[in-house]
PyMOL Python script that loads the backbone (N, CA, C, O; Angstrom):
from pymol import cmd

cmd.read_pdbstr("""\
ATOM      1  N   UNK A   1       0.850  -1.173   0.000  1.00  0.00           N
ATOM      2  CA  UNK A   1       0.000   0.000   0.000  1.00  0.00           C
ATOM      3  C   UNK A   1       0.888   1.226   0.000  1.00  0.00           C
ATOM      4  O   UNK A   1       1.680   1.404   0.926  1.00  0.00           O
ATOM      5  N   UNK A   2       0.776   2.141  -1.085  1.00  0.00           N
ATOM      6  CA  UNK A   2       1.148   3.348  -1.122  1.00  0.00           C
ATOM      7  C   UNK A   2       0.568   4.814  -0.373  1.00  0.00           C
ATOM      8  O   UNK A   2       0.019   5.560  -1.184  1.00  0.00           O
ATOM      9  N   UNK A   3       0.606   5.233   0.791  1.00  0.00           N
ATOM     10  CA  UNK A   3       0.135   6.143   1.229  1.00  0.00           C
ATOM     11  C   UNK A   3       1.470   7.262   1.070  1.00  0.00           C
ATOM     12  O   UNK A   3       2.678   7.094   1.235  1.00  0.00           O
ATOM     13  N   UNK A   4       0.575   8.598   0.630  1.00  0.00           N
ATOM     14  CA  UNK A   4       1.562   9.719   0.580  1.00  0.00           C
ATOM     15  C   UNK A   4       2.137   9.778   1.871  1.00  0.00           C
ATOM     16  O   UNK A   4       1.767   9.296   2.941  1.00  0.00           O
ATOM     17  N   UNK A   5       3.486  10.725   1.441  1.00  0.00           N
ATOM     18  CA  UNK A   5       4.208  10.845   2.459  1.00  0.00           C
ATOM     19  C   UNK A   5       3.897  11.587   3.484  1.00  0.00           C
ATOM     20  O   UNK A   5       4.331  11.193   4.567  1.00  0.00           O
ATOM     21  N   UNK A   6       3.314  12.485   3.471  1.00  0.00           N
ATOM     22  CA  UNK A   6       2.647  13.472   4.833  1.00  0.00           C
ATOM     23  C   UNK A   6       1.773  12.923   5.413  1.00  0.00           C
ATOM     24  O   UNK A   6       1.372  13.347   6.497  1.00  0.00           O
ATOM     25  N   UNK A   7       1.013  11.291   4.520  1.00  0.00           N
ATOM     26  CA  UNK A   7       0.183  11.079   5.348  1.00  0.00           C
ATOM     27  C   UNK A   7       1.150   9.991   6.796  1.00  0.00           C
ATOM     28  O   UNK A   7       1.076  10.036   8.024  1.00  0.00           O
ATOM     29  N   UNK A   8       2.035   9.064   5.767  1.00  0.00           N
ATOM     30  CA  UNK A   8       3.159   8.438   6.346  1.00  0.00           C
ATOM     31  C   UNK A   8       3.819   9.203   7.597  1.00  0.00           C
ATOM     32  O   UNK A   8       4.069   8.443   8.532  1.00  0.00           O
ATOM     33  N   UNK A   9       4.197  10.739   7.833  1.00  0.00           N
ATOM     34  CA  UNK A   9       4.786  11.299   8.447  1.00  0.00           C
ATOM     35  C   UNK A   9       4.305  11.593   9.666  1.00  0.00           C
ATOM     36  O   UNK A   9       4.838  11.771  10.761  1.00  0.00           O
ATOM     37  N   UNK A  10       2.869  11.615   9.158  1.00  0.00           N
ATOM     38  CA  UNK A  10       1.975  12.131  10.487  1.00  0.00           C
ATOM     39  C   UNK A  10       1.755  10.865  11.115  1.00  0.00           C
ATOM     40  O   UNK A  10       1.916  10.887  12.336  1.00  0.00           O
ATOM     41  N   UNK A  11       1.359   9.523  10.500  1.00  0.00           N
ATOM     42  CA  UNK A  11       1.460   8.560  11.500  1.00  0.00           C
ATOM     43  C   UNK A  11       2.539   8.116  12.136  1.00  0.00           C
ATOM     44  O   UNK A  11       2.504   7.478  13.188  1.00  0.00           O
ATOM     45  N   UNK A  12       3.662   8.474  11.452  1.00  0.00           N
ATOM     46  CA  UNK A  12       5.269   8.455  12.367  1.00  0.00           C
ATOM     47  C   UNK A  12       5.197   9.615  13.609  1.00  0.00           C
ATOM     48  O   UNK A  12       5.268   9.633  14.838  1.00  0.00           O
ATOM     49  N   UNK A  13       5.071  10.254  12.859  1.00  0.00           N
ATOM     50  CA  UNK A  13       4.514  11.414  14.586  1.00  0.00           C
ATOM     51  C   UNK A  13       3.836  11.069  15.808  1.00  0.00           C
ATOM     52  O   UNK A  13       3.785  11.662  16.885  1.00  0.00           O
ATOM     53  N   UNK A  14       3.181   9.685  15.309  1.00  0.00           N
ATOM     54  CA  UNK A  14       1.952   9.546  15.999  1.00  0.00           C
ATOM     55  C   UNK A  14       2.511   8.588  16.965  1.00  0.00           C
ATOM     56  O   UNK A  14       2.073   8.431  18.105  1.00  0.00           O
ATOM     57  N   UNK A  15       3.683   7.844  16.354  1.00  0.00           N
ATOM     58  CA  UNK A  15       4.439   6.651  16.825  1.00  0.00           C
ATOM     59  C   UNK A  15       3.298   5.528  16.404  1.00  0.00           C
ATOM     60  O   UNK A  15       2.752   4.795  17.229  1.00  0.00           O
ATOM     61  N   UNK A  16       2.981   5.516  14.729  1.00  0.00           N
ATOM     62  CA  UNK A  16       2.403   4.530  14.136  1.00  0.00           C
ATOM     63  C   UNK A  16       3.402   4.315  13.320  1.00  0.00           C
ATOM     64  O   UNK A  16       3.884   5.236  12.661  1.00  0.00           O
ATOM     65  N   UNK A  17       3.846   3.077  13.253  1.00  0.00           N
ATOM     66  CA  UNK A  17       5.289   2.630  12.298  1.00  0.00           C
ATOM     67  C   UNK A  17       4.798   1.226  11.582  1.00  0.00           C
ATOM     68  O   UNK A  17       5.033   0.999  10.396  1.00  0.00           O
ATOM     69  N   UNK A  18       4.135   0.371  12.387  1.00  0.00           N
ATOM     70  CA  UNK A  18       3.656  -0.592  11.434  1.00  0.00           C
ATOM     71  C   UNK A  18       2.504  -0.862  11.769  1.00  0.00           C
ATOM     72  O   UNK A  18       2.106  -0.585  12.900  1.00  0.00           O
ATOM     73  N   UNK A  19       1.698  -1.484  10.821  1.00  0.00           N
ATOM     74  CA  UNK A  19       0.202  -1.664  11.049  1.00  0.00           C
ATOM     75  C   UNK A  19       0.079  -3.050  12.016  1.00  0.00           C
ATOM     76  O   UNK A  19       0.797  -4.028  12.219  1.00  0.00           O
ATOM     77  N   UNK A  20      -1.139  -2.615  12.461  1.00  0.00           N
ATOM     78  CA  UNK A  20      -1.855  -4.276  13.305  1.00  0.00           C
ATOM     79  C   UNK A  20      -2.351  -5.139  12.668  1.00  0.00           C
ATOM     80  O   UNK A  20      -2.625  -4.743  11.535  1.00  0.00           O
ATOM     81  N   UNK A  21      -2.600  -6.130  12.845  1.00  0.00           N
ATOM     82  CA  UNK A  21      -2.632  -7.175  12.552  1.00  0.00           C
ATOM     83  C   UNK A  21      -4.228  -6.979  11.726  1.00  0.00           C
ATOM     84  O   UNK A  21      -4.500  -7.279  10.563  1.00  0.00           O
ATOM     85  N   UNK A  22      -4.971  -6.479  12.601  1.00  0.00           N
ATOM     86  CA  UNK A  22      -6.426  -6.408  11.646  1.00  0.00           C
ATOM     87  C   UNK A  22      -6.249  -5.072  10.684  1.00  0.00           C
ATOM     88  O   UNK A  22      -7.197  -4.713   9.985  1.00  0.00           O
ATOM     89  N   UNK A  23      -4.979  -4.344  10.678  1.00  0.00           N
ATOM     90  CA  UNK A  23      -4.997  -3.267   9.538  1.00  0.00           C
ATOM     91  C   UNK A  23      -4.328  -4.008   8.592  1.00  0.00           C
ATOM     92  O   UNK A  23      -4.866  -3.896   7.490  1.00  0.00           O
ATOM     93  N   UNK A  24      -3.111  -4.907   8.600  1.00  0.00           N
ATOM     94  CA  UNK A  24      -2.888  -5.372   7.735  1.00  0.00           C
ATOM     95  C   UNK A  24      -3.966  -6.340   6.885  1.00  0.00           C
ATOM     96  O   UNK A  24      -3.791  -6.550   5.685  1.00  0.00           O
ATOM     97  N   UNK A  25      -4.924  -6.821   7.513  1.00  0.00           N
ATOM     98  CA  UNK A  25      -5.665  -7.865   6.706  1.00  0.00           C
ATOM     99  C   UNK A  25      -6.998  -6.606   6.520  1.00  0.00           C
ATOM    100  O   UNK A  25      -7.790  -7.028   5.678  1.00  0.00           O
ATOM    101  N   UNK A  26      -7.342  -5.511   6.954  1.00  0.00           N
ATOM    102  CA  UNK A  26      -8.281  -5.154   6.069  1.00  0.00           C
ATOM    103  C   UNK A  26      -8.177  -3.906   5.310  1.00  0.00           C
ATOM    104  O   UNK A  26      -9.070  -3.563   4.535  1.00  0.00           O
ATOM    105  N   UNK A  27      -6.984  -3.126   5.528  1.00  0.00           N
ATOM    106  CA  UNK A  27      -6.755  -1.950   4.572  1.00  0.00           C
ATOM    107  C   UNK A  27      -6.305  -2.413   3.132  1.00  0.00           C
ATOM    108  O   UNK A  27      -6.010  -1.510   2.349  1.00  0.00           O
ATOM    109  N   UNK A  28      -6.222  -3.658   2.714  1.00  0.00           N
ATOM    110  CA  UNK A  28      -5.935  -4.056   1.415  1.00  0.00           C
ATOM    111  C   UNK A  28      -7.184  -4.350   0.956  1.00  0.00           C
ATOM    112  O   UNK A  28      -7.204  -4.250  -0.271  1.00  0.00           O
ATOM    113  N   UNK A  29      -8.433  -4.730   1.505  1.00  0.00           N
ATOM    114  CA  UNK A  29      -9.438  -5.424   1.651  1.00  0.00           C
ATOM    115  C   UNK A  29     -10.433  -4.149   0.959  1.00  0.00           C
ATOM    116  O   UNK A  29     -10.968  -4.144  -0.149  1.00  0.00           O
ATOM    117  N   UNK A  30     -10.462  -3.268   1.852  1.00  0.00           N
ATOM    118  CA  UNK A  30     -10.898  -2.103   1.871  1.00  0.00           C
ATOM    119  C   UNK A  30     -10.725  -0.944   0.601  1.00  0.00           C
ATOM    120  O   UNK A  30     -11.453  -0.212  -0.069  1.00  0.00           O
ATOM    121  N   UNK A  31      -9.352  -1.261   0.724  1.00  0.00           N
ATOM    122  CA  UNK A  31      -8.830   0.041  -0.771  1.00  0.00           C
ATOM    123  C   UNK A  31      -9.015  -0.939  -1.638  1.00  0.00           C
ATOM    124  O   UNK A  31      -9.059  -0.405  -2.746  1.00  0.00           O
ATOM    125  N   UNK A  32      -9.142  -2.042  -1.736  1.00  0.00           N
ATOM    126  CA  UNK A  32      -9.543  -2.527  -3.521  1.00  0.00           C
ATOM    127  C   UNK A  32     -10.833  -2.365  -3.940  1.00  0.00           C
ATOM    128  O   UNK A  32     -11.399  -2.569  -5.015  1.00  0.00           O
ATOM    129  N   UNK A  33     -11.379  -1.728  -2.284  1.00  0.00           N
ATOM    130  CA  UNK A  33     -13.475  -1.474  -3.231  1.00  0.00           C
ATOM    131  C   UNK A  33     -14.435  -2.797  -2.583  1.00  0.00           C
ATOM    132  O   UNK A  33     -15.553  -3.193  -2.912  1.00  0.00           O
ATOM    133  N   UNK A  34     -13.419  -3.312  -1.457  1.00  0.00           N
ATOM    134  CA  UNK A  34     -14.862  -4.736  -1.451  1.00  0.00           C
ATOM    135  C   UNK A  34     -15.204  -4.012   0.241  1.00  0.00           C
ATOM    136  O   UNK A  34     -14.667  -3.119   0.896  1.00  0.00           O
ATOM    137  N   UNK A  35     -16.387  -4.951   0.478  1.00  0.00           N
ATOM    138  CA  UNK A  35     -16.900  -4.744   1.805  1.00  0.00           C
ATOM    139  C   UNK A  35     -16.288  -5.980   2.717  1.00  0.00           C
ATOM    140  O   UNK A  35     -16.038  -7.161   2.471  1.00  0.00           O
ATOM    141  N   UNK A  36     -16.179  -5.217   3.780  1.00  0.00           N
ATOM    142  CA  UNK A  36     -15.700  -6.408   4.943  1.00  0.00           C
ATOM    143  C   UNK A  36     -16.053  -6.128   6.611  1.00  0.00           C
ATOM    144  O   UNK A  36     -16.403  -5.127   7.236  1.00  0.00           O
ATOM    145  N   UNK A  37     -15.869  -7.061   6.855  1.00  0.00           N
ATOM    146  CA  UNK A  37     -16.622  -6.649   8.415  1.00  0.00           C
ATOM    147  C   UNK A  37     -14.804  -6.832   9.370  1.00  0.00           C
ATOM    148  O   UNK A  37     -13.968  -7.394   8.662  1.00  0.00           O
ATOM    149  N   UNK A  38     -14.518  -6.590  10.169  1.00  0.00           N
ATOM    150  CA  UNK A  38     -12.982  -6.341  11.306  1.00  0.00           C
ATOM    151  C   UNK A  38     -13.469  -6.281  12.696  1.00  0.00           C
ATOM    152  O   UNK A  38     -14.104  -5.328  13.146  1.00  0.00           O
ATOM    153  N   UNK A  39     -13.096  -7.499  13.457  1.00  0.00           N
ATOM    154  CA  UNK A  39     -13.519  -7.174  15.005  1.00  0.00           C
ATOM    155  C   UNK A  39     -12.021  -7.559  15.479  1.00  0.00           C
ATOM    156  O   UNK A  39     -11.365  -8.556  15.177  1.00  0.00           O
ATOM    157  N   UNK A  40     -11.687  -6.493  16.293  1.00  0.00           N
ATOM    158  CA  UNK A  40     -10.263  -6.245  16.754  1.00  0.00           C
ATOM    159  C   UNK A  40     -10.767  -5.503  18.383  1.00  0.00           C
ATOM    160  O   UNK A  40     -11.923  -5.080  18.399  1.00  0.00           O
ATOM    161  N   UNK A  41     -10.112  -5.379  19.428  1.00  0.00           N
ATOM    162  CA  UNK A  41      -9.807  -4.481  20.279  1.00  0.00           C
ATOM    163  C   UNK A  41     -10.114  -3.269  20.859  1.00  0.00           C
ATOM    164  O   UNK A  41      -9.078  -2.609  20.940  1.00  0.00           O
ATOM    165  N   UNK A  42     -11.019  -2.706  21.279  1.00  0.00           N
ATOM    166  CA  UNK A  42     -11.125  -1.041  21.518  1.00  0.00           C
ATOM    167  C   UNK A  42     -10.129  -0.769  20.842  1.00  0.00           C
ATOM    168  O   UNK A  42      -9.228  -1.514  20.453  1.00  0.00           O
ATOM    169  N   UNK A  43     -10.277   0.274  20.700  1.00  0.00           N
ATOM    170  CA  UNK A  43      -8.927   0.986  20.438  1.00  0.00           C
ATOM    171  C   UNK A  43      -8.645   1.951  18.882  1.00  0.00           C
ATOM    172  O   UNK A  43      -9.605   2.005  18.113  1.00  0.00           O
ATOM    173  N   UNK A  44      -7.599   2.533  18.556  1.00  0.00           N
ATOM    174  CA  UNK A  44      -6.936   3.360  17.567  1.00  0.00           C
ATOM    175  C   UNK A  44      -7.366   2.190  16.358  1.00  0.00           C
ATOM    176  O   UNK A  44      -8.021   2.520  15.369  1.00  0.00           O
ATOM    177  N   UNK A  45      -7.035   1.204  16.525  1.00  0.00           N
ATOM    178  CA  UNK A  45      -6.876   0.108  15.407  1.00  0.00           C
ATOM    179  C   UNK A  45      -7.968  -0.279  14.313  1.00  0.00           C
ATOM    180  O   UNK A  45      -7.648  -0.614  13.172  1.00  0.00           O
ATOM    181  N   UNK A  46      -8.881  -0.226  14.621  1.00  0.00           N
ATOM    182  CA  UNK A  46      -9.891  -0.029  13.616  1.00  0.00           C
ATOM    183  C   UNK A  46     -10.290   1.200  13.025  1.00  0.00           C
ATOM    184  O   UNK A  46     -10.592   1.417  11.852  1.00  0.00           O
ATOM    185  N   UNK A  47     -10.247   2.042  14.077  1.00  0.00           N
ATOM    186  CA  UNK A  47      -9.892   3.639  13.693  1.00  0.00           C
ATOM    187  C   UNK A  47      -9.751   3.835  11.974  1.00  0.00           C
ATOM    188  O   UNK A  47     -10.475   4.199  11.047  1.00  0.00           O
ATOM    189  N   UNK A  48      -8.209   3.306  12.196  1.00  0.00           N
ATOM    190  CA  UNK A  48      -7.986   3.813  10.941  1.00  0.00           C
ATOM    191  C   UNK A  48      -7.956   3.136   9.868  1.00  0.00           C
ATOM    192  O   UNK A  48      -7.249   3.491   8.925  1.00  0.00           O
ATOM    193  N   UNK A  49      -8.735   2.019   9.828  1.00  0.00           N
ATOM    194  CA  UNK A  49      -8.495   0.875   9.193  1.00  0.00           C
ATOM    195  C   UNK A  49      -9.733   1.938   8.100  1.00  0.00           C
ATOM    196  O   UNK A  49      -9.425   2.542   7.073  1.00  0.00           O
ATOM    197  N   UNK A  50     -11.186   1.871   8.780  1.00  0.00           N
ATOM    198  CA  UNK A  50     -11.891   3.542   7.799  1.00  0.00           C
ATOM    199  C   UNK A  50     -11.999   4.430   7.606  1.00  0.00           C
ATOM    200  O   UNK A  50     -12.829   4.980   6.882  1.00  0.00           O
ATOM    201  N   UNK A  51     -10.530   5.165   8.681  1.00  0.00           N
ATOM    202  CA  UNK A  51     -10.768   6.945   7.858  1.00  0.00           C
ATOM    203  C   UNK A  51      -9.581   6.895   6.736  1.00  0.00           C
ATOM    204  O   UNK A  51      -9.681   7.814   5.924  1.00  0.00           O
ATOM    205  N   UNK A  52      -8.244   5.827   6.475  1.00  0.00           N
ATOM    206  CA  UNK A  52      -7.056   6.039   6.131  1.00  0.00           C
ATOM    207  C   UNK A  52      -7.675   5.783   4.508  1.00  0.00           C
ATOM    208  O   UNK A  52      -7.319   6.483   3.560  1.00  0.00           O
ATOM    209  N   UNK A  53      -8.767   4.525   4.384  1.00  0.00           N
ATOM    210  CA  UNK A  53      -9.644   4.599   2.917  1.00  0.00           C
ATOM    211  C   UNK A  53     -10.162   5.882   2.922  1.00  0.00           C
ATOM    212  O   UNK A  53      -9.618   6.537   2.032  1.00  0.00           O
ATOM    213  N   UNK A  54     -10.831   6.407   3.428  1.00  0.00           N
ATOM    214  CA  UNK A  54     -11.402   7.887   3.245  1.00  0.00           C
ATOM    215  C   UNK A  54     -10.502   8.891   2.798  1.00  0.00           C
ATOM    216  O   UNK A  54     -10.752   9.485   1.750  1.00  0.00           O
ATOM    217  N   UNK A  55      -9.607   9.124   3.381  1.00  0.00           N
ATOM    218  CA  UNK A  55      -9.165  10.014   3.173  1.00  0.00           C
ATOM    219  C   UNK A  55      -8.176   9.958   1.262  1.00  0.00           C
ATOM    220  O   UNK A  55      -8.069  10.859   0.430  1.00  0.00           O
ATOM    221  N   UNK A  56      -7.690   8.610   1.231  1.00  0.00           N
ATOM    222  CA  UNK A  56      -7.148   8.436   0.162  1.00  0.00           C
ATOM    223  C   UNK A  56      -8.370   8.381  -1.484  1.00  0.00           C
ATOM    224  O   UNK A  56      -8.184   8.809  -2.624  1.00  0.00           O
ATOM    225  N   UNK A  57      -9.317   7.802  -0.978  1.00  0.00           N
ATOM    226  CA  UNK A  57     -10.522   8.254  -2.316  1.00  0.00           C
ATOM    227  C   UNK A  57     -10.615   9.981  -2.025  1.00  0.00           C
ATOM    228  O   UNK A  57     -10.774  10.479  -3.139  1.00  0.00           O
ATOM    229  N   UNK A  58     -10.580  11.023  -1.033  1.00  0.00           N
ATOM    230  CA  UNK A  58     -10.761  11.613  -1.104  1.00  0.00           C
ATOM    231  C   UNK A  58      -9.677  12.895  -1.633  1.00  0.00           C
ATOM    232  O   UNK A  58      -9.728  14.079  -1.966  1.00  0.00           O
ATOM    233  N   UNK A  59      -8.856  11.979  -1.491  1.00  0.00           N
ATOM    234  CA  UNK A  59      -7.363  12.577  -2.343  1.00  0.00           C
ATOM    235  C   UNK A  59      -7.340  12.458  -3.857  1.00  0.00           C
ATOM    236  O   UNK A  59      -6.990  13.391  -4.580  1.00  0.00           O
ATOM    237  N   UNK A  60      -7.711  11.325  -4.283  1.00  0.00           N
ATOM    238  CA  UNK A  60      -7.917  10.635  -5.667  1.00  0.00           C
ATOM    239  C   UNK A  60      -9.226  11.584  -6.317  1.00  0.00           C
ATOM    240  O   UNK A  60      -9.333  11.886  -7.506  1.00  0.00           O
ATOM    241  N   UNK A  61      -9.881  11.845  -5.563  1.00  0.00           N
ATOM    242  CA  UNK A  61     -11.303  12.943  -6.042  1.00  0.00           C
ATOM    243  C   UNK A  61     -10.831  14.061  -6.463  1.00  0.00           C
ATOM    244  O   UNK A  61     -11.164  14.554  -7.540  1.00  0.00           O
ATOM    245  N   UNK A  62     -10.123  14.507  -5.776  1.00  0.00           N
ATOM    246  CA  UNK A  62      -9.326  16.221  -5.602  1.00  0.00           C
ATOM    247  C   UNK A  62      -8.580  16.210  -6.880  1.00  0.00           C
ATOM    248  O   UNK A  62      -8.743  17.117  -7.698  1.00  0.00           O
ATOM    249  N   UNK A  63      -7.807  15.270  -7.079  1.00  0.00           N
ATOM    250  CA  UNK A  63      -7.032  14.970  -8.466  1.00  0.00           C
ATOM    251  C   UNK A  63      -7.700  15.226  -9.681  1.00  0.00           C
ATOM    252  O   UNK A  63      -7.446  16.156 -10.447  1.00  0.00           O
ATOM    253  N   UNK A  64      -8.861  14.066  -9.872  1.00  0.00           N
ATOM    254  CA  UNK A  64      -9.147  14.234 -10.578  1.00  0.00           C
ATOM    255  C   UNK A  64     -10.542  15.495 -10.488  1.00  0.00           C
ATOM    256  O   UNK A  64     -11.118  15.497 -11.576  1.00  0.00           O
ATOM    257  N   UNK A  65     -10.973  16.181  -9.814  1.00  0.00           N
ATOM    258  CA  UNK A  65     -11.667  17.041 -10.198  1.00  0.00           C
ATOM    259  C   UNK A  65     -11.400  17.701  -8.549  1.00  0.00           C
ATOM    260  O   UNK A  65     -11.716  17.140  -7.500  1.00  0.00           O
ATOM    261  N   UNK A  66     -10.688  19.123  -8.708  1.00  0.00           N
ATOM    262  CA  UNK A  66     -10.883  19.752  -7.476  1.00  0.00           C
ATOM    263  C   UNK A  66     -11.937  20.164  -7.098  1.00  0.00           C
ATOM    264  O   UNK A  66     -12.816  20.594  -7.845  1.00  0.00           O
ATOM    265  N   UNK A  67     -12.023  20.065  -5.431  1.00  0.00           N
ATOM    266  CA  UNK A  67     -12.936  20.445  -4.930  1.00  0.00           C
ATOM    267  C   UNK A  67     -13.127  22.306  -4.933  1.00  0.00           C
ATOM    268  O   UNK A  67     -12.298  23.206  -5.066  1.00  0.00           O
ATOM    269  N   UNK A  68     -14.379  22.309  -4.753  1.00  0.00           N
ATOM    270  CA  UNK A  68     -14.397  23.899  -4.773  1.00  0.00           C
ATOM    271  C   UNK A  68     -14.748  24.735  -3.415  1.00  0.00           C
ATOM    272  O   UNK A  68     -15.453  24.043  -2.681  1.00  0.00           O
ATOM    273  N   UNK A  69     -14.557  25.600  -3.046  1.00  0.00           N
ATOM    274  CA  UNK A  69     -14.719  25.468  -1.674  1.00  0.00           C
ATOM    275  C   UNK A  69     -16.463  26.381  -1.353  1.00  0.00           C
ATOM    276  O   UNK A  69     -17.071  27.337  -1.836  1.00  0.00           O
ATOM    277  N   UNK A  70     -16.667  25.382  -0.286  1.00  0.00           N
ATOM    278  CA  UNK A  70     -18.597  25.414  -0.093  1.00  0.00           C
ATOM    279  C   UNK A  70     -18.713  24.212  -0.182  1.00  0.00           C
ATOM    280  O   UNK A  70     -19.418  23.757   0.719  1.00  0.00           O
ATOM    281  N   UNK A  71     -18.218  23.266  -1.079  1.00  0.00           N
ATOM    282  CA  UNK A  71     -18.874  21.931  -1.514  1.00  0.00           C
ATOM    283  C   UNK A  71     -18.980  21.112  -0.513  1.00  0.00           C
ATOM    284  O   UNK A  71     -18.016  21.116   0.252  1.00  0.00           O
ATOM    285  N   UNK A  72     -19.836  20.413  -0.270  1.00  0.00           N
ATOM    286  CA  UNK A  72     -20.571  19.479   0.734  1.00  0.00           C
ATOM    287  C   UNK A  72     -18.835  18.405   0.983  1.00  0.00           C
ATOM    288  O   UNK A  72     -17.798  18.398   0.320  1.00  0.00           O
ATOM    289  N   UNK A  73     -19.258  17.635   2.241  1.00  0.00           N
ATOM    290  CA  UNK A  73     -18.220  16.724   2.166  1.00  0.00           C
ATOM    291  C   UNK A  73     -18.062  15.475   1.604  1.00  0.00           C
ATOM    292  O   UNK A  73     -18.867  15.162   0.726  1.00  0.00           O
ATOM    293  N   UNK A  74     -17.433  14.904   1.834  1.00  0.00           N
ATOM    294  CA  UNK A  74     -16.669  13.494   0.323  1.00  0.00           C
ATOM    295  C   UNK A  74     -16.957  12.446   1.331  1.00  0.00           C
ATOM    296  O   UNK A  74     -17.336  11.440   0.730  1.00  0.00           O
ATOM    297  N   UNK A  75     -16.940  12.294   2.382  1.00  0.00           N
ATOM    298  CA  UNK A  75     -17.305  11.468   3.507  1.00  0.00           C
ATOM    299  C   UNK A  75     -17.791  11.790   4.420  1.00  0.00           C
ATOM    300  O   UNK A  75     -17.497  12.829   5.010  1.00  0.00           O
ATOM    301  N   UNK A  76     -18.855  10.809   4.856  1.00  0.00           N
ATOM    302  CA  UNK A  76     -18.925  11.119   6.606  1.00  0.00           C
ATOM    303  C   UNK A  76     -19.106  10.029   7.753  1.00  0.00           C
ATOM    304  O   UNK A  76     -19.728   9.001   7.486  1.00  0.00           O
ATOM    305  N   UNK A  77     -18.651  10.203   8.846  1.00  0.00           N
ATOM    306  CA  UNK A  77     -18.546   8.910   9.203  1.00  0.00           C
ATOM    307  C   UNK A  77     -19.606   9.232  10.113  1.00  0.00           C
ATOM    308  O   UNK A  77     -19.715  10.365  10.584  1.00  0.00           O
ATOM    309  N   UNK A  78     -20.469   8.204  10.412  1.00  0.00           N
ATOM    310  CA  UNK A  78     -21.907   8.301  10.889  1.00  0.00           C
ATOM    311  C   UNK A  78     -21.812   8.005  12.522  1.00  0.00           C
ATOM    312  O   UNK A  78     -22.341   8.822  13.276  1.00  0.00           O
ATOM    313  N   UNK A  79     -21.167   6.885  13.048  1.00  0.00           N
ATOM    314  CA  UNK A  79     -20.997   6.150  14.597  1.00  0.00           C
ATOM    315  C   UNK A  79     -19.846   6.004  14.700  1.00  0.00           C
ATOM    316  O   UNK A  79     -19.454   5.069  14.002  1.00  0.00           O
ATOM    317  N   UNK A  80     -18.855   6.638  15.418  1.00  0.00           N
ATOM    318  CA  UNK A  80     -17.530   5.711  15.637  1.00  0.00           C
ATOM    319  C   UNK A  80     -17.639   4.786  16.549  1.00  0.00           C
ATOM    320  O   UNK A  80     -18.584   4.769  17.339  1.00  0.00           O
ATOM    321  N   UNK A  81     -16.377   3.622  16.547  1.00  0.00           N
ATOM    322  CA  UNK A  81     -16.838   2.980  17.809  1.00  0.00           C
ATOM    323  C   UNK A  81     -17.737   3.759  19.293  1.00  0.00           C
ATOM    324  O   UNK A  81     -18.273   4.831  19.574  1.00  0.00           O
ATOM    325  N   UNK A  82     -17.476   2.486  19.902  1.00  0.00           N
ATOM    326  CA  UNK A  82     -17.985   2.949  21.130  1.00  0.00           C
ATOM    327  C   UNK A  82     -17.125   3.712  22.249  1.00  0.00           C
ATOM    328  O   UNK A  82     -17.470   4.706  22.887  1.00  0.00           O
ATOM    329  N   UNK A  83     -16.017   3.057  22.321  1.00  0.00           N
ATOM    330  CA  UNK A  83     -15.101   3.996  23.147  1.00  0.00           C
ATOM    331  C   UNK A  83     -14.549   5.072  22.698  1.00  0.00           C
ATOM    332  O   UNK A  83     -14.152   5.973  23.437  1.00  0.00           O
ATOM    333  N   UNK A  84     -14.454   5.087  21.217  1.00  0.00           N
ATOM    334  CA  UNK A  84     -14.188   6.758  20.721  1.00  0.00           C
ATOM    335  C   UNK A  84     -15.084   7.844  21.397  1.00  0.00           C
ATOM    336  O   UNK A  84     -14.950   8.673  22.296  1.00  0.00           O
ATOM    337  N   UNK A  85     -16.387   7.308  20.245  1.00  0.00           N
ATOM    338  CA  UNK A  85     -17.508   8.075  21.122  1.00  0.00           C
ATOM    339  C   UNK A  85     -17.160   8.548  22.549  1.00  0.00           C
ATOM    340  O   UNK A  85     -16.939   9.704  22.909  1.00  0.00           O
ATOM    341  N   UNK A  86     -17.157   7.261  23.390  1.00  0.00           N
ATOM    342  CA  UNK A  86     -17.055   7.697  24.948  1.00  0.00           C
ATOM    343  C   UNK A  86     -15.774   8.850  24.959  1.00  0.00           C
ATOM    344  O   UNK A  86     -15.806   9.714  25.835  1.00  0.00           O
ATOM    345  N   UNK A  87     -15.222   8.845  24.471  1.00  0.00           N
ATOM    346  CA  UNK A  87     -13.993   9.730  24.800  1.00  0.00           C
ATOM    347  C   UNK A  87     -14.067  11.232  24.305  1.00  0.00           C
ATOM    348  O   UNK A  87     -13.651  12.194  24.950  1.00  0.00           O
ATOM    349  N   UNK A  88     -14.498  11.267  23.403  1.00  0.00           N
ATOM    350  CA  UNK A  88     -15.205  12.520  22.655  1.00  0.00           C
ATOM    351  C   UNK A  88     -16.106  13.231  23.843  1.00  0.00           C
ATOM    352  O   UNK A  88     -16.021  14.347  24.357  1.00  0.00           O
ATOM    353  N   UNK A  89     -16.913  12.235  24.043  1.00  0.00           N
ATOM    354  CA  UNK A  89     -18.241  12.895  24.466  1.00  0.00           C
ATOM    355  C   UNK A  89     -17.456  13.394  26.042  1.00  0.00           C
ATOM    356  O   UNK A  89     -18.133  14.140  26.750  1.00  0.00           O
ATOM    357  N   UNK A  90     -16.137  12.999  26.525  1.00  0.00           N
ATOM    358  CA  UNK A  90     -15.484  13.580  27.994  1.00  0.00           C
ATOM    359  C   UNK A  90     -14.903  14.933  27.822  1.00  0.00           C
ATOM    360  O   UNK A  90     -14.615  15.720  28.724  1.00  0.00           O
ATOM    361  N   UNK A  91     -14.755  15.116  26.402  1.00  0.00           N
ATOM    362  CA  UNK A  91     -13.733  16.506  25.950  1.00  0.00           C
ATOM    363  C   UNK A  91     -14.960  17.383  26.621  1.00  0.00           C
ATOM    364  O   UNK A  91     -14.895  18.612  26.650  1.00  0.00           O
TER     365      UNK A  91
END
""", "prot")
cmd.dss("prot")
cmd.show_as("cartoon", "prot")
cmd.util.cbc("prot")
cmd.orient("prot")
């Protein structure tokens, strides 16, 4: 998997260096366009298993036709887990 480098940089920032075990088996899964279901851990790990697809179709969009600014968004994510949620909702 090819992710740009700033996106690469920021997960090195993050002290994300290699993927988990359920990112490795579903971010390939995911960016080729199929549906899949991932039960892993609370946690970061599923996280990004659906915003890191998001964000890359939403890079690939921009390419080929920039966005203009006003325009509605390219994704949205409806429920995050449950402990995200919970953590959000403490801010």
């Amino acid at each position: 998997m090819r992710f740009p480098e700033p996106i690469l940089k920021q997960l090195k920032a993050k002290g994300i260096i290699q993927p988990t075990s359920i990112q490795l088996q579903d971010l390939p899964v995911i960016l080729s366009g199929l549906d899949m279901i991932g039960i892993a851990f609370t946690g970061f790990e599923k996280t990004l298993v659906f915003v890191l697809p998001l964000i890359m179709v939403a890079l690939q969009e921009e390419v080929m036709m920039p966005i203009a600014p006003g325009e509605e968004p390219f994704g949205l994510i409806v429920c995050p887990p449950g402990e995200l949620a919970r953590r959000h909702m403490k801010l």
